[in-house]
CHARMM internal coordinates of N, CA and C (Angstrom, degrees):
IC EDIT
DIST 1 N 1 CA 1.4463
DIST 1 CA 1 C 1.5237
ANGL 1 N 1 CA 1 C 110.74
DIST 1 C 2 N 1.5978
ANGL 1 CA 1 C 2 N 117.37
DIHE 1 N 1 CA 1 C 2 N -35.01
DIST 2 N 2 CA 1.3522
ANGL 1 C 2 N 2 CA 113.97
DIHE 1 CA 1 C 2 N 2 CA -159.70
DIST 2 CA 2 C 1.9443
ANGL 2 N 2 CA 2 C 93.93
DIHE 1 C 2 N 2 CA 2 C -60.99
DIST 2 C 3 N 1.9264
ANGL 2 CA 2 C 3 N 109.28
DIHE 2 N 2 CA 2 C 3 N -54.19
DIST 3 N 3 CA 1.7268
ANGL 2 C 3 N 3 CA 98.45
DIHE 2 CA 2 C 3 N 3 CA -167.28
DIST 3 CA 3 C 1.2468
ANGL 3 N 3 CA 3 C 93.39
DIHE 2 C 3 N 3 CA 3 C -45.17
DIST 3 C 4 N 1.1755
ANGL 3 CA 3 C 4 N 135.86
DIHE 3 N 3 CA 3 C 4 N -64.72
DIST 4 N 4 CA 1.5620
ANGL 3 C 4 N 4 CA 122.66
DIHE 3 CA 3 C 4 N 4 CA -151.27
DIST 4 CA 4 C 2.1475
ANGL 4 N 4 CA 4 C 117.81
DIHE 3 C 4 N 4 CA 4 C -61.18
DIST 4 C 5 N 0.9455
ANGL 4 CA 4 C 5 N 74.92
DIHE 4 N 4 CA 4 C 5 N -5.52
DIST 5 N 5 CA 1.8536
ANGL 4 C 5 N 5 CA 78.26
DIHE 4 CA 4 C 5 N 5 CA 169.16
DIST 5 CA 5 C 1.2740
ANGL 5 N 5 CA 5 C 115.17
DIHE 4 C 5 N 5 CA 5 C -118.94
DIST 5 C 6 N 1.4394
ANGL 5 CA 5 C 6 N 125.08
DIHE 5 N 5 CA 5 C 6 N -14.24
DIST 6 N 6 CA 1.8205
ANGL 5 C 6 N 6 CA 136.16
DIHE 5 CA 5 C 6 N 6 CA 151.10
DIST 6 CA 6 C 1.5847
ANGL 6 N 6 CA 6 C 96.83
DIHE 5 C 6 N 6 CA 6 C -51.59
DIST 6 C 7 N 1.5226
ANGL 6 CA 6 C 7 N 110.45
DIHE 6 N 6 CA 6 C 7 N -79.52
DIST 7 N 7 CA 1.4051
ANGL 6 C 7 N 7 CA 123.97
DIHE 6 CA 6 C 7 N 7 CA -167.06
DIST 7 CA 7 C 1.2171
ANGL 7 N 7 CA 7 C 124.07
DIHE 6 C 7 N 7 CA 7 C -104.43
DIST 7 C 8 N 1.2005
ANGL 7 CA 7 C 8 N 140.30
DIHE 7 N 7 CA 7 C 8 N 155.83
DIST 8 N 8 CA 1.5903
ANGL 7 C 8 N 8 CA 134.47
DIHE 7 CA 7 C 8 N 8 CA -176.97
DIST 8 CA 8 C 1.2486
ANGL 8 N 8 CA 8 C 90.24
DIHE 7 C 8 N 8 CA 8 C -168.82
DIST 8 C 9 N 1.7412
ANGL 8 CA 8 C 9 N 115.32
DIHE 8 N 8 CA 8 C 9 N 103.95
DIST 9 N 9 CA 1.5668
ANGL 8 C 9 N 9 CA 127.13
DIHE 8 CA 8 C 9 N 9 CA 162.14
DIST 9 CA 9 C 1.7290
ANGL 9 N 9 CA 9 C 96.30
DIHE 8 C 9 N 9 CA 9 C 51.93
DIST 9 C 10 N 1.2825
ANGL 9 CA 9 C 10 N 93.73
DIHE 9 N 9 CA 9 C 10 N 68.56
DIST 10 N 10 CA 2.0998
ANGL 9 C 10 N 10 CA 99.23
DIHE 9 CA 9 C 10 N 10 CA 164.03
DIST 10 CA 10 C 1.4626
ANGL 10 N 10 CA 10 C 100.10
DIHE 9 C 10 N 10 CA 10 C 62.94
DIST 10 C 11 N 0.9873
ANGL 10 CA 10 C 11 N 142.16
DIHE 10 N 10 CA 10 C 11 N -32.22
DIST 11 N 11 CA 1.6133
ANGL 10 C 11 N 11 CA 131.22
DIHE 10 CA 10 C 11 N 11 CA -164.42
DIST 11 CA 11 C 1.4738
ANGL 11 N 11 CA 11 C 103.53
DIHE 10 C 11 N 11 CA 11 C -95.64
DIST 11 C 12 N 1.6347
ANGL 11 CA 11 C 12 N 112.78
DIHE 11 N 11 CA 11 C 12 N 151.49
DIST 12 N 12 CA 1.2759
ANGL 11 C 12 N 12 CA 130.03
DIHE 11 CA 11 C 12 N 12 CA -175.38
DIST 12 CA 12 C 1.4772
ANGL 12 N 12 CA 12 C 100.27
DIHE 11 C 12 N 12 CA 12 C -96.07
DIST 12 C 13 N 1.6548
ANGL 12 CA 12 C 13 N 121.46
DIHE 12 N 12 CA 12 C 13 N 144.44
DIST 13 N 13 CA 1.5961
ANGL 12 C 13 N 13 CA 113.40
DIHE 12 CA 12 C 13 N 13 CA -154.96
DIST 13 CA 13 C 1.9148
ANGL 13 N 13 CA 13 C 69.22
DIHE 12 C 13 N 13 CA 13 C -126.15
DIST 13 C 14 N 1.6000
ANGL 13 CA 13 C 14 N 116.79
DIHE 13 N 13 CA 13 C 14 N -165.75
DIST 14 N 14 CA 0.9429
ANGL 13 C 14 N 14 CA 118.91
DIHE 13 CA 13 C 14 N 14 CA -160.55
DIST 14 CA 14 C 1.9959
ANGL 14 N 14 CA 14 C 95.30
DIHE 13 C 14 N 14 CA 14 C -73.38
DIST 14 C 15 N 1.7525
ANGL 14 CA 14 C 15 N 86.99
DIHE 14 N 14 CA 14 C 15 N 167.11
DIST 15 N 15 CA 1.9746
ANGL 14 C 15 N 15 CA 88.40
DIHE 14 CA 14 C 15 N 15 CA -177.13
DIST 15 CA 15 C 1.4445
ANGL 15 N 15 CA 15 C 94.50
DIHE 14 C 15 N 15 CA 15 C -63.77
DIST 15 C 16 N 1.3513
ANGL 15 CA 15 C 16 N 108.28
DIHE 15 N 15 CA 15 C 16 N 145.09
DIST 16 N 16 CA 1.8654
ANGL 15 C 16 N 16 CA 115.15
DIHE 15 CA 15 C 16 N 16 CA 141.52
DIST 16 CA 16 C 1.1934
ANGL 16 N 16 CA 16 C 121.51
DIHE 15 C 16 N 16 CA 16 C -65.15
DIST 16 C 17 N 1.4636
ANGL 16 CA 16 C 17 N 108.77
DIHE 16 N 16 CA 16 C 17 N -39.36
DIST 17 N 17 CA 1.1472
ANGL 16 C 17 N 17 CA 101.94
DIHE 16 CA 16 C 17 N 17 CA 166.00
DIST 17 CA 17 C 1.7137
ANGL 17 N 17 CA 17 C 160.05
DIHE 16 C 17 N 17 CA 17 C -7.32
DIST 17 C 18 N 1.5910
ANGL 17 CA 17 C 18 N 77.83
DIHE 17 N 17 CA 17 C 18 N -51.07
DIST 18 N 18 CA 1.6476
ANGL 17 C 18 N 18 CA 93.83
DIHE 17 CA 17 C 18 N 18 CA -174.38
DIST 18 CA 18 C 1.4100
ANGL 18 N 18 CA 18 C 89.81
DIHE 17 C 18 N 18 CA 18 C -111.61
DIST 18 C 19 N 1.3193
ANGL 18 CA 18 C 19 N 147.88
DIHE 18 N 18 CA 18 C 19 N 17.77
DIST 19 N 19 CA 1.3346
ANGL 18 C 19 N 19 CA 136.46
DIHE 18 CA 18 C 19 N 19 CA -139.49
DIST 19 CA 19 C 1.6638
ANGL 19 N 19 CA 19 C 111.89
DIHE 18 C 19 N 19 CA 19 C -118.99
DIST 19 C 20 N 0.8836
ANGL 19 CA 19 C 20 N 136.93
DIHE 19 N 19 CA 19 C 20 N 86.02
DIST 20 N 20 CA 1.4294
ANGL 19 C 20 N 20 CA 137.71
DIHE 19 CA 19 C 20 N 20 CA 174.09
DIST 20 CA 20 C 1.5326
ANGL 20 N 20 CA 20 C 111.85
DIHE 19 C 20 N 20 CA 20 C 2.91
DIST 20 C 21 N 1.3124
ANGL 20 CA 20 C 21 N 114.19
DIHE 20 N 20 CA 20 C 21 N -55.90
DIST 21 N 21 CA 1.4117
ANGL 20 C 21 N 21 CA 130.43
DIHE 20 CA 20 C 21 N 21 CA -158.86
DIST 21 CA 21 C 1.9746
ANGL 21 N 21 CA 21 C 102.00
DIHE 20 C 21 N 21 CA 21 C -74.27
DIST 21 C 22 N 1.3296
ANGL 21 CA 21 C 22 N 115.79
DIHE 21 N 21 CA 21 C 22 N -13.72
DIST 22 N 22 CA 1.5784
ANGL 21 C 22 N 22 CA 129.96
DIHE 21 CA 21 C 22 N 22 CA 175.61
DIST 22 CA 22 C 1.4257
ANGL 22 N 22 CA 22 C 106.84
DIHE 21 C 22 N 22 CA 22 C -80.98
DIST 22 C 23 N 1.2929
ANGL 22 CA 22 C 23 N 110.19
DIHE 22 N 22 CA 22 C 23 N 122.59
DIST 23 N 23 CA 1.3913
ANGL 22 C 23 N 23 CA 119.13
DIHE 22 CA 22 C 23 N 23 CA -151.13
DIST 23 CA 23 C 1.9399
ANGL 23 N 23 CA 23 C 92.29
DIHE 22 C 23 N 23 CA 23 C -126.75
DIST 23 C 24 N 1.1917
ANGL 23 CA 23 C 24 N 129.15
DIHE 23 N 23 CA 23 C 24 N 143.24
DIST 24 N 24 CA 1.2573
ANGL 23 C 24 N 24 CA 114.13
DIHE 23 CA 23 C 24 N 24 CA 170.05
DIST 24 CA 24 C 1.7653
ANGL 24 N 24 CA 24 C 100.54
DIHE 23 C 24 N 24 CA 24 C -108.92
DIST 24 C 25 N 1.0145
ANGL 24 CA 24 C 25 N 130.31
DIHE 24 N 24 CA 24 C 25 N 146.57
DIST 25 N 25 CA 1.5600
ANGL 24 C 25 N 25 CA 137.58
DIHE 24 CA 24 C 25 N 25 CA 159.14
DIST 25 CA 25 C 1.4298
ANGL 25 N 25 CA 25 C 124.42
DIHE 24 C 25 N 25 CA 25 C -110.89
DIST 25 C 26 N 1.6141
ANGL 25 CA 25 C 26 N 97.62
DIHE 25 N 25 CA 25 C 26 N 77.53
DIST 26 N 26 CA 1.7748
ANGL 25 C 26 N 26 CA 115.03
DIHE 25 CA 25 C 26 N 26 CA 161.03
DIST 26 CA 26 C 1.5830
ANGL 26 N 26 CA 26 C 109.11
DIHE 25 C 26 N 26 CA 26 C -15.90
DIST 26 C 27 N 1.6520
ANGL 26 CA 26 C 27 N 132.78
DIHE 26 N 26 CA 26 C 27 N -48.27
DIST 27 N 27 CA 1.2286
ANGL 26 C 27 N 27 CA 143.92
DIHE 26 CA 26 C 27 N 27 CA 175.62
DIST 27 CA 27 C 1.5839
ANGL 27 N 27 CA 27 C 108.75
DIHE 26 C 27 N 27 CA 27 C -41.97
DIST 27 C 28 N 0.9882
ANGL 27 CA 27 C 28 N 130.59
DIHE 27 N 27 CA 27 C 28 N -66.54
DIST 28 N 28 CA 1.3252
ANGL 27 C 28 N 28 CA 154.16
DIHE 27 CA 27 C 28 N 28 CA -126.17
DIST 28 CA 28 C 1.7532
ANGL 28 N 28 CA 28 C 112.91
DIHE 27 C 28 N 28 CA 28 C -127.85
DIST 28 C 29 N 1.7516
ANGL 28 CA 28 C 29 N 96.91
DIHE 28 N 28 CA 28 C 29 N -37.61
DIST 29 N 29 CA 1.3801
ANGL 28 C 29 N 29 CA 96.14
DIHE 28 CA 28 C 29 N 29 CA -178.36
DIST 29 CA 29 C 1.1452
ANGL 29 N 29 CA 29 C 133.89
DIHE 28 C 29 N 29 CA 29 C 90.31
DIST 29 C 30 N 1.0458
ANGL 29 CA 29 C 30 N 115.38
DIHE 29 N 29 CA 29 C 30 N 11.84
DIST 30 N 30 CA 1.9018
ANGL 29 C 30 N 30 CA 132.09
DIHE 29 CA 29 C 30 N 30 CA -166.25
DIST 30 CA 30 C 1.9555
ANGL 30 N 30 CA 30 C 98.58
DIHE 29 C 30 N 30 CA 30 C -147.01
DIST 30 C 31 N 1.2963
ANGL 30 CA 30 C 31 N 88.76
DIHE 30 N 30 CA 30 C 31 N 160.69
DIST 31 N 31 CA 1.3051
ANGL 30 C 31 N 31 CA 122.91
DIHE 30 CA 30 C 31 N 31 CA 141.53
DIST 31 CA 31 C 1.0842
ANGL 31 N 31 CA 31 C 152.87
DIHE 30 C 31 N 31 CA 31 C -50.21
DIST 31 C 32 N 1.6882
ANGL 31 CA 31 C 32 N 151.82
DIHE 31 N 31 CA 31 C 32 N 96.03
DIST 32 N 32 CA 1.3632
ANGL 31 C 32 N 32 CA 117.37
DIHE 31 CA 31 C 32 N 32 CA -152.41
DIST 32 CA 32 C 1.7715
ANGL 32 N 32 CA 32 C 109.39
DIHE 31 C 32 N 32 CA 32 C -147.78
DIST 32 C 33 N 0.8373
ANGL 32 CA 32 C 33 N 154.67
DIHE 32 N 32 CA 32 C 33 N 139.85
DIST 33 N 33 CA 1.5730
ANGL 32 C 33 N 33 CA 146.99
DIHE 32 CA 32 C 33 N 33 CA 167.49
DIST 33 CA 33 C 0.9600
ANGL 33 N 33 CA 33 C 91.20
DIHE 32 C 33 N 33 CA 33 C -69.43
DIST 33 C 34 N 1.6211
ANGL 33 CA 33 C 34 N 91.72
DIHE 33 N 33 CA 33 C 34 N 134.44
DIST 34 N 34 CA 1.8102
ANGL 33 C 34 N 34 CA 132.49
DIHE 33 CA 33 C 34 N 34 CA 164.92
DIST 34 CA 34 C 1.1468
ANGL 34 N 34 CA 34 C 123.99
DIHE 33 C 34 N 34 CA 34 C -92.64
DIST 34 C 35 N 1.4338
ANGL 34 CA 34 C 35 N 125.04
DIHE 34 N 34 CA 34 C 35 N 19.50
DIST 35 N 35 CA 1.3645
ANGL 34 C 35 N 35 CA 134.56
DIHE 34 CA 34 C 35 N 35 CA -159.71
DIST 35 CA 35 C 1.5390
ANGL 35 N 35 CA 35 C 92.53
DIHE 34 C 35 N 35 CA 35 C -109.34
DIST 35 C 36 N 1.2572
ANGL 35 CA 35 C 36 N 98.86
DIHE 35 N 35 CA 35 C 36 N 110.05
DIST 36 N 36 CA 2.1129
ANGL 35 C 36 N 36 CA 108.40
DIHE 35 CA 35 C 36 N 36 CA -170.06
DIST 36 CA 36 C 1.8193
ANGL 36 N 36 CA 36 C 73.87
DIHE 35 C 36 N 36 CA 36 C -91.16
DIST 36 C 37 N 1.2922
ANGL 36 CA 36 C 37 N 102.84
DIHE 36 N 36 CA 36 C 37 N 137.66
DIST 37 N 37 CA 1.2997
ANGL 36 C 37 N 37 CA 123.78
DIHE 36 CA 36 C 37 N 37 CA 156.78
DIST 37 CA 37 C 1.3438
ANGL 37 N 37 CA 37 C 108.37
DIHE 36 C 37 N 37 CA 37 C -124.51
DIST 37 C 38 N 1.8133
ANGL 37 CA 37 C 38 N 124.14
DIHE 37 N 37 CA 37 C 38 N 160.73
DIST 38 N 38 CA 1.3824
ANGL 37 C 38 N 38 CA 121.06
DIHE 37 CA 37 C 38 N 38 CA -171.81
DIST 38 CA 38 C 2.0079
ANGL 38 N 38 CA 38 C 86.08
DIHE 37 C 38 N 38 CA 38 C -107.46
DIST 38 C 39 N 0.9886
ANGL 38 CA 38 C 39 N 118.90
DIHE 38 N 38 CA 38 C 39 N 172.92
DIST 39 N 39 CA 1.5817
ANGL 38 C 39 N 39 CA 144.78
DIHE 38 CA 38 C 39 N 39 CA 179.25
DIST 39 CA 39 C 1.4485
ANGL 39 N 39 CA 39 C 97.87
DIHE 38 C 39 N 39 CA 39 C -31.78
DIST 39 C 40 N 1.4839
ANGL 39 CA 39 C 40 N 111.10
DIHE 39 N 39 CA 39 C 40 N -80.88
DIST 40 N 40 CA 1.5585
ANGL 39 C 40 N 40 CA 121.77
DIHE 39 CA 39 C 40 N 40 CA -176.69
DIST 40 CA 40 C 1.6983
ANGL 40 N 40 CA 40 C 101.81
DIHE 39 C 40 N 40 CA 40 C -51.02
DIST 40 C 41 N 1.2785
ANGL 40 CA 40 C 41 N 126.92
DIHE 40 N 40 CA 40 C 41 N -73.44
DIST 41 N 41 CA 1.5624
ANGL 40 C 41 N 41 CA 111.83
DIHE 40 CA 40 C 41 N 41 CA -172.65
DIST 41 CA 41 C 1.3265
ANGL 41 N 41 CA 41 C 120.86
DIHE 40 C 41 N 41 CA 41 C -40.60
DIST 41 C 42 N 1.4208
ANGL 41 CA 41 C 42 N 110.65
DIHE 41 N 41 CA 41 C 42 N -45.76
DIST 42 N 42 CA 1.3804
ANGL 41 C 42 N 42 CA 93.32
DIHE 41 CA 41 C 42 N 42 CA -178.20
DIST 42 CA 42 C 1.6080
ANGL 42 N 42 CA 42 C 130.98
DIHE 41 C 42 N 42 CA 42 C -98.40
DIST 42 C 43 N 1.9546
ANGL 42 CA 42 C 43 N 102.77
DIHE 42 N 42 CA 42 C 43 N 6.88
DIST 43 N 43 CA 1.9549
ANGL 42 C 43 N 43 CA 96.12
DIHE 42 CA 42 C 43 N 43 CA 148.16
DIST 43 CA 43 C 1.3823
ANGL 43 N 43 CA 43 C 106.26
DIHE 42 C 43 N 43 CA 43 C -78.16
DIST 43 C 44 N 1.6253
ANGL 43 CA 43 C 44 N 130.17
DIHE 43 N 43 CA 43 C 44 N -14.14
DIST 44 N 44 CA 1.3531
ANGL 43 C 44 N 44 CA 117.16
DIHE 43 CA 43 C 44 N 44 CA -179.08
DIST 44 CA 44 C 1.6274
ANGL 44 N 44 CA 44 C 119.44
DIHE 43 C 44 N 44 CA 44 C -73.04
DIST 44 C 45 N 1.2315
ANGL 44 CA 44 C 45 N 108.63
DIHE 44 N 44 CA 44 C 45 N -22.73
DIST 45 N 45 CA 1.7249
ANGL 44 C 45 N 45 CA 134.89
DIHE 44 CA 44 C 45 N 45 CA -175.20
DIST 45 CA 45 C 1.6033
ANGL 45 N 45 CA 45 C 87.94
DIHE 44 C 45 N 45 CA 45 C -79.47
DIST 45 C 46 N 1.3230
ANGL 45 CA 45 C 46 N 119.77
DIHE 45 N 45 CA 45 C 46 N -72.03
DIST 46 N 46 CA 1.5573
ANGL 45 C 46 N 46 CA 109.26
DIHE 45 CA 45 C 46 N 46 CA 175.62
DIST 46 CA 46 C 1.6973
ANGL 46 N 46 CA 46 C 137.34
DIHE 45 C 46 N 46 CA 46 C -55.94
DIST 46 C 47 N 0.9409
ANGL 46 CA 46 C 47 N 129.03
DIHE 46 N 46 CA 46 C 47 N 14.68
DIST 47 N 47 CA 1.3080
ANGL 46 C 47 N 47 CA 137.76
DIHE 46 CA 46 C 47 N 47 CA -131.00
DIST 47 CA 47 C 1.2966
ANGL 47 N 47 CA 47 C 88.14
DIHE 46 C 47 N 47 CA 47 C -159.62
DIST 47 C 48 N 1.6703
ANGL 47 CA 47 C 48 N 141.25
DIHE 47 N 47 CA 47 C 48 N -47.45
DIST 48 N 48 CA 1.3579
ANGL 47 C 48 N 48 CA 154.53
DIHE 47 CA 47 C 48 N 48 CA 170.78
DIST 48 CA 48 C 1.4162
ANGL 48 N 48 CA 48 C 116.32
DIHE 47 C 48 N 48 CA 48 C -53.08
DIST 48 C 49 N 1.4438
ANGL 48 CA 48 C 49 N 120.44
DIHE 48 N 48 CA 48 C 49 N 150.76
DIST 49 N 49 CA 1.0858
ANGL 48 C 49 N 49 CA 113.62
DIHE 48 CA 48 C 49 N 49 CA -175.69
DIST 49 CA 49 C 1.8081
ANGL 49 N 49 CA 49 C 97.45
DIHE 48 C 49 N 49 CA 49 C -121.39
DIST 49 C 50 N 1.2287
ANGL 49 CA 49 C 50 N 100.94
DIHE 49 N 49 CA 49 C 50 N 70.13
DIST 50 N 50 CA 1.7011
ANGL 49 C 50 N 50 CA 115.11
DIHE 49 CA 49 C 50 N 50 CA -166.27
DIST 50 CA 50 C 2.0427
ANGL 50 N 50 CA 50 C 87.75
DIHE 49 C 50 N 50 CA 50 C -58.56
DIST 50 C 51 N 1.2467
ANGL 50 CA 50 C 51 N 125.20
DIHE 50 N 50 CA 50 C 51 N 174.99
DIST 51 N 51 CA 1.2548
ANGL 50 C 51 N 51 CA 149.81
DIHE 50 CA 50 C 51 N 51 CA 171.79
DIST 51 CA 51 C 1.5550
ANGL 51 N 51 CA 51 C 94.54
DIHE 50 C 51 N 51 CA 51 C -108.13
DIST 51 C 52 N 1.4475
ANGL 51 CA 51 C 52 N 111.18
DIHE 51 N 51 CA 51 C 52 N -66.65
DIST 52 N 52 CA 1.6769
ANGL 51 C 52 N 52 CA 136.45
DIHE 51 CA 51 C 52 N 52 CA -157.08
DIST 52 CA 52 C 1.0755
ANGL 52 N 52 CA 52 C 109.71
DIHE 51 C 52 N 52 CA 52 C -99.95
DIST 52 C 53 N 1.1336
ANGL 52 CA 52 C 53 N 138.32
DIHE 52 N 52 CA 52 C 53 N 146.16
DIST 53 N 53 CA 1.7116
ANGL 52 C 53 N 53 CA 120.19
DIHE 52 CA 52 C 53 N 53 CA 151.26
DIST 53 CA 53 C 1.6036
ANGL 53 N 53 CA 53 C 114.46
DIHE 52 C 53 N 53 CA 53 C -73.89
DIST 53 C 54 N 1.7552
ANGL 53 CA 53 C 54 N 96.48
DIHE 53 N 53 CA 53 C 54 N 120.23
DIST 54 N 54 CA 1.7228
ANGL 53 C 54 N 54 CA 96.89
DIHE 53 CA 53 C 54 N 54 CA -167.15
DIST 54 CA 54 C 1.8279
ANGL 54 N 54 CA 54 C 102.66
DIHE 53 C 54 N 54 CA 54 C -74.33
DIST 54 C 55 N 1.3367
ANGL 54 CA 54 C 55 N 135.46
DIHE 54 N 54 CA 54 C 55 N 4.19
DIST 55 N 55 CA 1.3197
ANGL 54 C 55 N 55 CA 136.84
DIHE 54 CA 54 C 55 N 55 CA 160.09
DIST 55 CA 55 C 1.3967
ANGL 55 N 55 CA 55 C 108.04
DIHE 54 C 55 N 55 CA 55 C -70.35
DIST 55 C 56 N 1.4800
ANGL 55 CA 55 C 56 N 141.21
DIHE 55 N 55 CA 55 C 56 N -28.35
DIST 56 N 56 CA 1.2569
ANGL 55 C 56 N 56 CA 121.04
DIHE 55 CA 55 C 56 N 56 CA -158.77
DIST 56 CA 56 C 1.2694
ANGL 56 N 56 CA 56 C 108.19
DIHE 55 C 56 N 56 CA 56 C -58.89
DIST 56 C 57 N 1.6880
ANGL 56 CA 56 C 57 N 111.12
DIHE 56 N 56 CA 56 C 57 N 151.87
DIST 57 N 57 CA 1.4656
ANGL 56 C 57 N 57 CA 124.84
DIHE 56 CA 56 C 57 N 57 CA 145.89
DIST 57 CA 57 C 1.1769
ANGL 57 N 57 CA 57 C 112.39
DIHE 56 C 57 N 57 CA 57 C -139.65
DIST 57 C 58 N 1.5842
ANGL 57 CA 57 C 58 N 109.36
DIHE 57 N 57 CA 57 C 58 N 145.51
DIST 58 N 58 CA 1.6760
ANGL 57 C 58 N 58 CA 127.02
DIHE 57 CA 57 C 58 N 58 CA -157.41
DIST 58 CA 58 C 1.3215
ANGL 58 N 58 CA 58 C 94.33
DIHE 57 C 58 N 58 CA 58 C -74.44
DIST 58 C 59 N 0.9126
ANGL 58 CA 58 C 59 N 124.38
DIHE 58 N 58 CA 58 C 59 N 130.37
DIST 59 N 59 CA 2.1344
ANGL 58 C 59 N 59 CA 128.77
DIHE 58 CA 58 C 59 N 59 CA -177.49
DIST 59 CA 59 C 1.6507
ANGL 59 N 59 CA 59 C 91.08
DIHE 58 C 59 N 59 CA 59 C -89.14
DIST 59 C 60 N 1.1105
ANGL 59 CA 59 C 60 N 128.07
DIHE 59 N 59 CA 59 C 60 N -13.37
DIST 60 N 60 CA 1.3315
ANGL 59 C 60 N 60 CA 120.15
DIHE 59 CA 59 C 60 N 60 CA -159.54
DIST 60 CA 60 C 2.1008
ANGL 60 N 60 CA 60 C 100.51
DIHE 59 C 60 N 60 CA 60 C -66.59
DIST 60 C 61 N 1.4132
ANGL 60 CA 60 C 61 N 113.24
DIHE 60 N 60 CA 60 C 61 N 85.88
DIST 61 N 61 CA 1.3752
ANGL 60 C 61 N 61 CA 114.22
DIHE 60 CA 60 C 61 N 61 CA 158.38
DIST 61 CA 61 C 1.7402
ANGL 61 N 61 CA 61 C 128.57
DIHE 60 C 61 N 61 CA 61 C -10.03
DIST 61 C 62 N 1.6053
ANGL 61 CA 61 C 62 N 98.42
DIHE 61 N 61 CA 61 C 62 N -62.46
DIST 62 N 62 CA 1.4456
ANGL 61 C 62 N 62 CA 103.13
DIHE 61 CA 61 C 62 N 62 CA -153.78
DIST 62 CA 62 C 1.6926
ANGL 62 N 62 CA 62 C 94.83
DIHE 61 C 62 N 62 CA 62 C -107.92
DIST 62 C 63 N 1.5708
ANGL 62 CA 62 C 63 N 121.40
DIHE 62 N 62 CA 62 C 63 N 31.99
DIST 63 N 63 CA 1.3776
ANGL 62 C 63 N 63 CA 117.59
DIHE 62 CA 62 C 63 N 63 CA 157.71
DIST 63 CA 63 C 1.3591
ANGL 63 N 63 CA 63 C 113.39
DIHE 62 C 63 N 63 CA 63 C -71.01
DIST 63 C 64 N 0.7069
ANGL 63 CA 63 C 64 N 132.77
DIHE 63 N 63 CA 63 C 64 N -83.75
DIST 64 N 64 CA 1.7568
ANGL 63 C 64 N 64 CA 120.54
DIHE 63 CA 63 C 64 N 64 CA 177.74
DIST 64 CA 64 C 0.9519
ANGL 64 N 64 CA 64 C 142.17
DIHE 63 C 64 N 64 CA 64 C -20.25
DIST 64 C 65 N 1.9419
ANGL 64 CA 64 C 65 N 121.13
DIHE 64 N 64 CA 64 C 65 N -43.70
DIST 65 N 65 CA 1.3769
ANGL 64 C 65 N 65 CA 126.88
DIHE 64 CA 64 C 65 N 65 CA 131.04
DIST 65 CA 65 C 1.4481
ANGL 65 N 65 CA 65 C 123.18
DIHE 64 C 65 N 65 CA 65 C -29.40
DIST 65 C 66 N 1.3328
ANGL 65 CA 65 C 66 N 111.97
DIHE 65 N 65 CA 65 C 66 N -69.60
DIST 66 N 66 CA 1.7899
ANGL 65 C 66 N 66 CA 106.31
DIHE 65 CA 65 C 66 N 66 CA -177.69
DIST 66 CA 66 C 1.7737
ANGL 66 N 66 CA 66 C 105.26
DIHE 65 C 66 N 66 CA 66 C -44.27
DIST 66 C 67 N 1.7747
ANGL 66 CA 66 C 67 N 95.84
DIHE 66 N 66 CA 66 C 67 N -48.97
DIST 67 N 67 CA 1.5516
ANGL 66 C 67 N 67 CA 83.77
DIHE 66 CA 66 C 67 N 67 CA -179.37
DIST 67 CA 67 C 1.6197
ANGL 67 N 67 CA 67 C 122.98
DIHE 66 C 67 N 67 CA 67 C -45.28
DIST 67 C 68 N 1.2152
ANGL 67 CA 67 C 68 N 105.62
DIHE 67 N 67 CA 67 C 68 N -46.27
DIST 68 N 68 CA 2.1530
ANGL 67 C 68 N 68 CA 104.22
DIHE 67 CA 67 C 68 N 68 CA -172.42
DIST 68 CA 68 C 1.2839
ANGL 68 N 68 CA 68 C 111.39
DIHE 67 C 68 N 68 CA 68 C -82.79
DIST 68 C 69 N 1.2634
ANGL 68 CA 68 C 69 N 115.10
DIHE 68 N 68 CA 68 C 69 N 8.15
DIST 69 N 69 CA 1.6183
ANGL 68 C 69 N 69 CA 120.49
DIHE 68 CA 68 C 69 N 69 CA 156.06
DIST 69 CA 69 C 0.9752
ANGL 69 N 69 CA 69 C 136.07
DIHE 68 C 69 N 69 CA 69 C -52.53
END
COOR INIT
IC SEED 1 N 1 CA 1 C
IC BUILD
């Protein structure tokens, strides 16, 4: 799941990077999306011609703070 939310047909979708849903696995050694999709969502996710990945979430903790600053 993670290439397909890195890449989708040559284009870069939002970073994982910064993304809540980017999970690392000490086990394994990689990186991976945590976004459990069931069968149908995710031929509908493949099949889409997303811009963004509509799963992202900003991992960034202390955005909201800066915001009431």
């Amino acid at each position: 799941m993670n290439e397909v939310l890195n890449k989708r047909r040559g284009k870069t979708l939002a970073s994982c990077d910064f993304c809540a849903n980017y999970i690392y696995d000490e086990e394994n050694d990689e990186y991976y999306c945590d976004v459990e999709l069931d069968e149908d969502e995710y031929l509908r996710f493949i099949k889409s011609n997303y811009r963004e990945c509509p799963y992202y979430r900003n991992g960034d903790e202390y955005k909201i703070v800066r915001h009431q600053m």
